[in-house]
N, C-alpha and C positions, 0 to 999 in steps of 0.2 A: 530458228523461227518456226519452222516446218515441225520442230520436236511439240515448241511449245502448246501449235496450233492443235497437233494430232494429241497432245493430254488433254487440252479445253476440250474436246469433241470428245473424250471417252469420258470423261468426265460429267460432262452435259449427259451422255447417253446413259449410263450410271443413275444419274440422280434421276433421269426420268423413268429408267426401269424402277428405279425403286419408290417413286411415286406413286406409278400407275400400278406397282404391285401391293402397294398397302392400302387399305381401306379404313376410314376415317367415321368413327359413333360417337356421338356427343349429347350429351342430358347436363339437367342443370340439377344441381344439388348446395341446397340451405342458399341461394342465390349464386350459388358460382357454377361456371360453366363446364363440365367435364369432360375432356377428349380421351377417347380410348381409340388406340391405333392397332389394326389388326391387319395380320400378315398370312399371306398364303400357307396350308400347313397341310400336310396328306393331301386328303380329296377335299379339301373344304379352307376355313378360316381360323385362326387361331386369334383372342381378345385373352389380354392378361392386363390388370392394370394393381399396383400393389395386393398378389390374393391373397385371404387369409384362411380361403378351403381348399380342398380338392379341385379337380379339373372335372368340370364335365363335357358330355360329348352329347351335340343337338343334333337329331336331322329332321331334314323339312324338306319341301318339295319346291318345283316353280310354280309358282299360285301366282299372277298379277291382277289385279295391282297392290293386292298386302303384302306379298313376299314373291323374290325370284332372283337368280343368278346374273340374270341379264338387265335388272331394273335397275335405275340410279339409287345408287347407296344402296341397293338388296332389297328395297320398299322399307315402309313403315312399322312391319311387323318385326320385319330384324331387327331395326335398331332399335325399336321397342324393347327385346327381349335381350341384346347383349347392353342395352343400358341398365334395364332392370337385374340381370342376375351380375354384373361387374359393381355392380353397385352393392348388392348383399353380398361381395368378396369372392366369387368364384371366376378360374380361369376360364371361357367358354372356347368349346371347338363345333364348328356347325359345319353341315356337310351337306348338300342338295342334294337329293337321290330322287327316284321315281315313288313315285306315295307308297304304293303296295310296299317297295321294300324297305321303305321309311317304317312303316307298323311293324314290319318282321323285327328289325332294327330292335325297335325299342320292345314290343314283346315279350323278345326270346332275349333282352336285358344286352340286346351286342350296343344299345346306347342309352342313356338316362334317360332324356326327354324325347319326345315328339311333338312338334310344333310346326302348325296351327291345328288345332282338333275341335269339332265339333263335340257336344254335349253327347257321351256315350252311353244309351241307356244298360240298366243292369242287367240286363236278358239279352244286350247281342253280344251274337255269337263270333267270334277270334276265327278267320279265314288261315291261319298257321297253326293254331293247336286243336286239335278237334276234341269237342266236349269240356273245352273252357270258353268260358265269357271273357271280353274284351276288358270287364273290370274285375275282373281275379287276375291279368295280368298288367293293368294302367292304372294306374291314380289320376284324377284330374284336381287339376287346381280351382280357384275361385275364377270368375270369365273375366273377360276383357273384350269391349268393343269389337264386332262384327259385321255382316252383312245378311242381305235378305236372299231366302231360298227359292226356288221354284223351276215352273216347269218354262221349258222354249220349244216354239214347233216351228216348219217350216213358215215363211209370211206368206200371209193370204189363205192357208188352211185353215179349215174348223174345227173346232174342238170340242169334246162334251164336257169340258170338264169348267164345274162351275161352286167349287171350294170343298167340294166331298168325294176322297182317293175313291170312295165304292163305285164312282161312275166311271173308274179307269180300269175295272178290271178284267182282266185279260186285255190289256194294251202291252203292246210292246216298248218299252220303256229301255232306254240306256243310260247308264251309271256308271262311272270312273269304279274300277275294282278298289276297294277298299276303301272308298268314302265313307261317314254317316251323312245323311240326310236330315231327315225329319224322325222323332220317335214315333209315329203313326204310319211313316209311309217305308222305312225300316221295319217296319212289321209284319207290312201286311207283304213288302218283297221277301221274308225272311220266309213268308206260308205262302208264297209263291201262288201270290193273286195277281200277279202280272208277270207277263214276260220279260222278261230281262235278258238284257243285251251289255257286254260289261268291256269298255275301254281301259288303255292302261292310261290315258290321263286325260285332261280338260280338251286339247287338239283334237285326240283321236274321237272325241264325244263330239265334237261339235259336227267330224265329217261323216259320221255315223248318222245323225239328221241329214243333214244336208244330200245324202249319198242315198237316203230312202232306205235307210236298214231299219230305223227306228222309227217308231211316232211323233213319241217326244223323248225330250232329254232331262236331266233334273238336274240344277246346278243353282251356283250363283250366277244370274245375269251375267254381272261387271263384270267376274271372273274368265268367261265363258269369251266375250267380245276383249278385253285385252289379250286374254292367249293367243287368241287370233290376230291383234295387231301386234302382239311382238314376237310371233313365231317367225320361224326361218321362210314361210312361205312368200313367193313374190307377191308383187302388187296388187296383180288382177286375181291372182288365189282370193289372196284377205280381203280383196272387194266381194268376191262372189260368195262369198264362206259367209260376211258380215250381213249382206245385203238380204243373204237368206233367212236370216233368223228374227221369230219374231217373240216377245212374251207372252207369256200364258197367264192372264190377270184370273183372279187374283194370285199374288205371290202366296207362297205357301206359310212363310212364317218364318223372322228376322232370327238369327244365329248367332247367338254368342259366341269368344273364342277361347280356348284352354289350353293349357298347358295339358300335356300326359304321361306321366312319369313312371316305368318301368317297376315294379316291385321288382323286378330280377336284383335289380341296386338295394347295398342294404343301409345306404343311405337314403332311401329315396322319403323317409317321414322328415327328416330335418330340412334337406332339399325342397320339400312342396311345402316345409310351416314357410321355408325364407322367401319362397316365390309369391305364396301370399303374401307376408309383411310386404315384398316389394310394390305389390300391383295397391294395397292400400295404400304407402305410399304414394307414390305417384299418381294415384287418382283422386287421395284429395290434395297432393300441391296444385292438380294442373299441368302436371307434366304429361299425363298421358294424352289428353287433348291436344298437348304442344305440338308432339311426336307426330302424332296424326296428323294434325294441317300440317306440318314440316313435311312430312314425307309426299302427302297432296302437292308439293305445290314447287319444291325446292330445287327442283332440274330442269323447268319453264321458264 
């Protein structure tokens, strides 16, 4: 009895390791619903579901609430993107890294894709190869649904700024290392009409305001206030961190989101025709609006 008891319990323990170690993406395709089940793999996730290409290798950051490690189902933008490329037949591996060396990543070709990207204009400048632009070594895809840009300052400060970057100049300004922004305000940081103060991710920006090294910060909002609630910080941190931030109206201008795919790959023109066929796709079934309320709304 004591035998039989002690296999029910390993057995239990078992199925629940391998539960809570697989991760579950589902899209619906010609009306049927598709589940693709991924399993822990290196540093990151493995999704395979009958492929009929090669494997590729994603990295992306902790971005909440579109994408993160710690978000129910990884957010919306993950399973966006492993519905959409297992759908056009590839094996996908995605891996959370810190942004900066997410870009190095895909760059210097050590991954295919980088995902989620801002709009990269053709004149910036590549922070890993010096004297190449960012699209001599990226392709970006056609967009997909985003969010609004802008500035945040401490609440209850004043600000000059009233929809034109010229009245910030010479502000001290802080920015996630390796973000794009805006193509205007990427510009005028690249000629270095503001001071700049540079985080290595969304956290460390926000305690850069908050801590009075900055003026302002430049981010997504949303982005900016989930970091902070779903960071490791305790309670009264993420109340004092939240409580401090206020927006800078007007927003500076809504952001599309891309794919950016590595020329170092000498697959990367077939790769980025199938990622568009994908997002046409699913943008006019409806699936991709699906995805989005789904991931809004599916862990409440």
């Amino acid at each position: 009895m004591k035998f039989v008891i002690s296999l029910l319990i390993g057995y239990f323990i078992l199925f629940s390791t391998l539960a809570n170690a697989s991760l579950q993406v589902g899209f619906f395709k010609s009306g049927q619903y598709q589940m693709i089940v991924g399993e822990p793999h290196k540093n990151g996730y493995l999704f395979s579901k009958n492929p009929t290409k090669d494997q590729l290798h994603l990295v992306t950051l902790d971005w909440p609430p579109y994408i993160g490690d710690q978000l129910c189902n990884k957010g919306w933008v993950f399973q966006f993107t492993i519905s959409l490329l297992v759908d056009q037949g590839y094996p996908v591996y995605v891996e959370f890294l810190p942004w900066a060396r997410a870009v190095k990543a895909a760059e210097s070709g050590q991954a295919d894709i980088l995902f989620p990207e801002y709009f990269i204009e053709d004149a910036s400048p590549s922070d890993n190869f010096p004297g190449k632009t960012r699209r001599e070594l990226l392709a970006l895809s056609n967009a997909y649904p985003g969010g609004e840009i802008g500035f945040l300052k401490r609440r209850g400060e004043r600000d000059k700024f009233t929809g034109n970057l010229n009245d910030l100049k010479g502000t001290t300004i802080g920015v996630v290392r390796g973000y794009q922004n805006t193509p205007e305000f990427d510009a005028m940081m690249d000629n270095e009409e503001f001071v700049i103060v540079k985080a290595v991710d969304d956290l460390q920006l926000v305690k850069l305001l908050v801590g009075k090294r900055v003026d302002l910060i430049i981010g997504d909002p949303k982005v900016l206030r989930f970091t902070v609630s779903y960071s490791n910080l305790s309670k009264s941190e993420k109340v004092t961190l939240l409580r401090a931030l206020e927006d800078v109206e007007p927003a500076l201008r809504y952001n599309n989101l891309f794919f950016a795919l590595s020329k170092k790959k000498k697959t990367w023109r077939s790769v980025l025709n199938d990622i568009n066929k994908g997002l046409y796709i699913f943008n006019n079934s409806g699936e991709t609006e699906r995805i989005i309320e789904m991931g809004s709304s599916e862990c409440y």
